[in-house]
KEDO-346429 format. One line per field, with one value per residue: residue number from 1; x, y, z of N, C-alpha, C, CB in turn. Coordinates in nm, 2 decimals. Atoms other than C-alpha are relative to their C-alpha. Last residue first. Glycine has a CB too. Layout:
pos: [NUM	...]
n.east: [X	...]
n.north: [Y	...]
n.up: [Z	...]
ca.east: [X	...]
ca.north: [Y	...]
ca.up: [Z	...]
c.east: [X	...]
c.north: [Y	...]
c.up: [Z	...]
cb.east: [X	...]
cb.north: [Y	...]
cb.up: [Z	...]
This chain:
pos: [102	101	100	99	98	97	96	95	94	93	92	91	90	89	88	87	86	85	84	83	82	81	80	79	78	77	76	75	74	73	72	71	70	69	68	67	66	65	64	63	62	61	60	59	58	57	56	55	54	53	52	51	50	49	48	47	46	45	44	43	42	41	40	39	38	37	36	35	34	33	32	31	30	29	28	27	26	25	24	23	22	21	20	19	18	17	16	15	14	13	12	11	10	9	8	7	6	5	4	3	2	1]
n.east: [-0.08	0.05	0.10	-0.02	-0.02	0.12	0.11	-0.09	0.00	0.16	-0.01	-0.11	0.10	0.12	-0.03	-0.02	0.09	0.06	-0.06	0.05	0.17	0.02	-0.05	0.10	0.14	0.01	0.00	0.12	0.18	0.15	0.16	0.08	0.00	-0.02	0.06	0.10	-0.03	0.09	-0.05	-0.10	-0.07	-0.17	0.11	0.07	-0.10	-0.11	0.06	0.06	-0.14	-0.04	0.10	-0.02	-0.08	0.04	0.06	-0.13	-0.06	0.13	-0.03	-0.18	0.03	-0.08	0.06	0.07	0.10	0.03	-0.08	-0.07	0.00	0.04	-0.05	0.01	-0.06	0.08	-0.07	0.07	-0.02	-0.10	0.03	0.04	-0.04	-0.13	0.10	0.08	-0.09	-0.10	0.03	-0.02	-0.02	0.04	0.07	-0.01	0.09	-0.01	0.06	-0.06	0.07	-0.05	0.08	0.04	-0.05	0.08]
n.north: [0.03	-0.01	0.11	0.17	0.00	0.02	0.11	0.11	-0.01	0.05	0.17	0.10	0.03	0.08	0.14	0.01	0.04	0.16	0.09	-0.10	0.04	0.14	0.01	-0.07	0.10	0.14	-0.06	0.01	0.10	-0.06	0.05	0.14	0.12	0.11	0.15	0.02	-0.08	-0.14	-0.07	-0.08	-0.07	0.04	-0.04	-0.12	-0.04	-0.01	-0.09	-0.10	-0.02	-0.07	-0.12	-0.08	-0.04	-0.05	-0.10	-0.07	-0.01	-0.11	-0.10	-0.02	-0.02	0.05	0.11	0.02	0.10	0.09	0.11	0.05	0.14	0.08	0.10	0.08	0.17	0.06	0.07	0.12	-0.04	0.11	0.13	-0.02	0.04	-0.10	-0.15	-0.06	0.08	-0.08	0.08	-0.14	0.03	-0.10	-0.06	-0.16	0.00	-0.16	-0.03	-0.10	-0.08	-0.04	-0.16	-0.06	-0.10	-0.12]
n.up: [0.07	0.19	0.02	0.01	0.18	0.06	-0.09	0.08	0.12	0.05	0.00	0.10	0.17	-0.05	-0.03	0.14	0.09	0.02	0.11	0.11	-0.02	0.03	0.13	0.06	0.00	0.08	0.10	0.08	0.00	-0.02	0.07	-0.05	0.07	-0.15	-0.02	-0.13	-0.08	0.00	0.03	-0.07	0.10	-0.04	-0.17	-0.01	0.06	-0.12	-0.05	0.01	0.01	-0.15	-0.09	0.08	-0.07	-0.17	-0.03	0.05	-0.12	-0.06	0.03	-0.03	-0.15	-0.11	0.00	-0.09	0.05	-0.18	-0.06	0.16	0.00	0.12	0.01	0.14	0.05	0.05	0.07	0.05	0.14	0.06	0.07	0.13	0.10	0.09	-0.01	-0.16	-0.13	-0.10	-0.19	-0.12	-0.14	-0.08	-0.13	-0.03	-0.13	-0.02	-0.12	-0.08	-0.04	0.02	0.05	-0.11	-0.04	0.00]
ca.east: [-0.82	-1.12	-0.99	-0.68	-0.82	-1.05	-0.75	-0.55	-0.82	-0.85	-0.47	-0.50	-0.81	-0.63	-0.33	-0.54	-0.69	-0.41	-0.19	-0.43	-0.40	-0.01	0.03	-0.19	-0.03	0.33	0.23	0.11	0.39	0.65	0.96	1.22	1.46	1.38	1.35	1.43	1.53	1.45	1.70	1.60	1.27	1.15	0.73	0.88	1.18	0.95	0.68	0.92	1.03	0.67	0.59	0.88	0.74	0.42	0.57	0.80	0.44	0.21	0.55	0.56	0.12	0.13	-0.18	-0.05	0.23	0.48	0.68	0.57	0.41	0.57	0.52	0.45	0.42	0.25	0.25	0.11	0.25	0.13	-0.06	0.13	0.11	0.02	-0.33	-0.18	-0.02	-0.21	-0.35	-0.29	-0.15	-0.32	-0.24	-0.18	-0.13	-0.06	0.03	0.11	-0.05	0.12	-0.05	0.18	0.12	0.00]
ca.north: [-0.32	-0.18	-0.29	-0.13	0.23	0.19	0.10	0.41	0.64	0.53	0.57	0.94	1.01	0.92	1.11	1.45	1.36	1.31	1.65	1.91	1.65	1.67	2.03	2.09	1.80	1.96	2.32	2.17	2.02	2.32	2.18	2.40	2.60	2.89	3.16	3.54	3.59	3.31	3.02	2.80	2.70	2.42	2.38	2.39	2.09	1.89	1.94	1.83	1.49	1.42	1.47	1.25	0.97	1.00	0.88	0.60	0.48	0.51	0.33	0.07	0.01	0.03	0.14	0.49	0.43	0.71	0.82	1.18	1.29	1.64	1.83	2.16	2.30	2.70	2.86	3.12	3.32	3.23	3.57	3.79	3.72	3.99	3.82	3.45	3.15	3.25	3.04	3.13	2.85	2.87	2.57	2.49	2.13	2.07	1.70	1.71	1.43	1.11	0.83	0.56	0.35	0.00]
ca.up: [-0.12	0.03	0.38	0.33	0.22	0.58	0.82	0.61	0.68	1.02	1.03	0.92	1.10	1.47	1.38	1.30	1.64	1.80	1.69	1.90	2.25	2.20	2.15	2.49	2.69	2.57	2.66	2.97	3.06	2.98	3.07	3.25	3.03	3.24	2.91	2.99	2.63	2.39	2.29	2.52	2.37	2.52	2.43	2.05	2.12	2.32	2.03	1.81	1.97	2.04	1.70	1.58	1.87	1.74	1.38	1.49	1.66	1.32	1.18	1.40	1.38	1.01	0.81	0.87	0.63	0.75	0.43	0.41	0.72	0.75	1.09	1.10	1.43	1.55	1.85	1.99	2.28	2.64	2.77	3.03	3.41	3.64	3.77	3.81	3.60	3.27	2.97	2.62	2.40	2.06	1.88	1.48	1.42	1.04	0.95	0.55	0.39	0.18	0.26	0.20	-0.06	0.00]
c.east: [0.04	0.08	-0.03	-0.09	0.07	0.04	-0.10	-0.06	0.06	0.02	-0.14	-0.01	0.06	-0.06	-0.11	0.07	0.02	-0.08	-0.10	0.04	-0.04	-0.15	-0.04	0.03	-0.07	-0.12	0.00	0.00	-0.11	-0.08	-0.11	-0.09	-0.05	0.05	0.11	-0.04	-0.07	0.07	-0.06	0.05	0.08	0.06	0.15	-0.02	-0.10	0.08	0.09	-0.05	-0.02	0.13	0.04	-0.08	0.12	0.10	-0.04	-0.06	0.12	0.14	-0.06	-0.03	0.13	0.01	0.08	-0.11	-0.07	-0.12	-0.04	0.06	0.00	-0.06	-0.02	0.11	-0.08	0.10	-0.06	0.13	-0.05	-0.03	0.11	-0.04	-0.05	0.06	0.08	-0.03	-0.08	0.00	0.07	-0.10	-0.06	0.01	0.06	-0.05	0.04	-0.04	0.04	-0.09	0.12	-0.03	0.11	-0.07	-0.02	0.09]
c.north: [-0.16	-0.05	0.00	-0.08	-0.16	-0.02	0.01	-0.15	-0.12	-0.01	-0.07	-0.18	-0.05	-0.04	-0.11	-0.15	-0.02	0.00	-0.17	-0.11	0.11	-0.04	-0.17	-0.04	0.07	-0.07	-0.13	0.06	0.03	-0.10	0.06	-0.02	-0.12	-0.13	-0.09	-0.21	-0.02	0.07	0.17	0.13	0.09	0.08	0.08	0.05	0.23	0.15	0.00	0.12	0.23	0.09	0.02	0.10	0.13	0.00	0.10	0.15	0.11	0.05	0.12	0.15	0.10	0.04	-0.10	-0.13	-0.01	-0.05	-0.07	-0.13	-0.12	-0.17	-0.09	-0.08	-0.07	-0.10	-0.07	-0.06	-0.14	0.06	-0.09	-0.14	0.02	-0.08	0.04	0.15	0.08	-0.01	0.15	-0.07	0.14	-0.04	0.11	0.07	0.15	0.01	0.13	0.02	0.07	0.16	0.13	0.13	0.06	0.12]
c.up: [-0.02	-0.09	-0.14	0.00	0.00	-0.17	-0.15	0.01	-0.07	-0.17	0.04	0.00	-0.06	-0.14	0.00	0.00	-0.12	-0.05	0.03	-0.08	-0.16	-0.04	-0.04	-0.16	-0.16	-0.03	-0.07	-0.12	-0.04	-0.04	0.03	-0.08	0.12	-0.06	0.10	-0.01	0.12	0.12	0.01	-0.05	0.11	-0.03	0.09	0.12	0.00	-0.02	0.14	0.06	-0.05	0.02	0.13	0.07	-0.07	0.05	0.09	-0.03	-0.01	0.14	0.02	-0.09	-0.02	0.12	0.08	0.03	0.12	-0.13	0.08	0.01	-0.13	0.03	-0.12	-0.02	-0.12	-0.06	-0.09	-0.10	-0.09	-0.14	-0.05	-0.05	-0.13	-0.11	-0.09	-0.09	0.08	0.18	0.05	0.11	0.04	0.12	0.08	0.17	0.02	0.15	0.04	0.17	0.12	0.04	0.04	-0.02	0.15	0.00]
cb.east: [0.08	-0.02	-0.14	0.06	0.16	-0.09	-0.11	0.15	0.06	-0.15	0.11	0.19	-0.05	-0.10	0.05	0.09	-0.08	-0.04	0.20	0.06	-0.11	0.04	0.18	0.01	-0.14	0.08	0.10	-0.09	-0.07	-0.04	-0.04	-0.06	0.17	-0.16	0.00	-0.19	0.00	-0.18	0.02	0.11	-0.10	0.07	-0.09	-0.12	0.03	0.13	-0.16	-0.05	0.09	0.01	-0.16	-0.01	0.04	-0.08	-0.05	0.08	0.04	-0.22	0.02	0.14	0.00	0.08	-0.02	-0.07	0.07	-0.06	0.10	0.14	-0.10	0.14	-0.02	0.00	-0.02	-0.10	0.07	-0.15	0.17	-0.03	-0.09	0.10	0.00	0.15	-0.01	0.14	0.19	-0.03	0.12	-0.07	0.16	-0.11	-0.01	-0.10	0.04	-0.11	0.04	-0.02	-0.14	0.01	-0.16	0.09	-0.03	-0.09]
cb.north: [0.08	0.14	0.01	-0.06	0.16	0.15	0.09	0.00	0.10	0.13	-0.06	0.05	0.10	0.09	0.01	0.14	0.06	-0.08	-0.01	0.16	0.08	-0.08	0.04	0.16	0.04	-0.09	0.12	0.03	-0.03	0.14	-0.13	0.01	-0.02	-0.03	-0.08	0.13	0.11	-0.02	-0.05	-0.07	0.09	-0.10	-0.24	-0.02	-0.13	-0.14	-0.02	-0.02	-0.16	-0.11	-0.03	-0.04	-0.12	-0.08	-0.02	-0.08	-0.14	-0.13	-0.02	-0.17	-0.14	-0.01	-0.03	0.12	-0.14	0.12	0.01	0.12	-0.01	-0.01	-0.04	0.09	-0.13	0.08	-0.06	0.04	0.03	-0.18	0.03	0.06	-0.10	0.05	0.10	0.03	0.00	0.15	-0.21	0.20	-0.04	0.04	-0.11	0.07	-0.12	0.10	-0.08	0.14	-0.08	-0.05	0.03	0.00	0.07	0.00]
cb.up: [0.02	-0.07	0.08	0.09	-0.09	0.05	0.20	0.06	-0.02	0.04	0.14	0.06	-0.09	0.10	0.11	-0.08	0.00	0.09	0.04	-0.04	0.22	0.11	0.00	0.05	0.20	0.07	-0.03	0.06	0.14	-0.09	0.03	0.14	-0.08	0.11	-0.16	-0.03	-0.05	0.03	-0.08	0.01	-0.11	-0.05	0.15	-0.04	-0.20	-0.01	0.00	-0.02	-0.18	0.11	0.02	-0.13	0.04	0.09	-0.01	-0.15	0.05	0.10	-0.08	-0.09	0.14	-0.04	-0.14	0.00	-0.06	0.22	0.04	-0.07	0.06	-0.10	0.10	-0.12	0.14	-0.09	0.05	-0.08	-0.02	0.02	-0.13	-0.09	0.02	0.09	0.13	0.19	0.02	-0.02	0.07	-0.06	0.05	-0.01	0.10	-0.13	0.13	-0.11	0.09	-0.11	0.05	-0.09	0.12	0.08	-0.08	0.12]
């Protein structure tokens, strides 16, 4: 089976805030190619998800800004993660549904 060949776009709007004086979270936005992943395969659905996670570590993480704590931001990760599963989810339905038909 080819592989499906779809650009994963996850575009999320962090703003939240810690207390009264805190400024809004900045937005971010992750573009992740899915060129090559065969969402009909478990291993490579997985090798996948762990590229995104790798990513959104990398986004939520950003040392190179001014004032930045280089502590993990957990819920920037939860938040990036829970926007990217659904489009994940349809992809390897999709793929589930172009293998049966075949």
């Amino acid at each position: 089976m080819k592989a499906i060949k779809l650009a994963l776009v996850a575009a999320c709007t962090l703003v939240g805030a810690a207390g009264a004086s805190a400024t809004p979270r900045e937005n971010v936005a992750l573009h992740i190619s899915s060129d090559g992943v065969n969402f009909a395969d478990p291993a490579s659905v997985s090798a996948f998800r762990g590229r995104v996670a790798q990513e959104i570590a990398r986004v939520c993480n950003p040392g190179d800004r001014i004032g930045a704590d280089m502590s993990p931001d957990f819920k920037c990760r939860r938040e990036m993660s829970a926007s990217f599963e659904p489009s994940i989810a349809a992809m390897t339905s999709a793929a589930g549904k172009k293998l049966a038909n075949n």
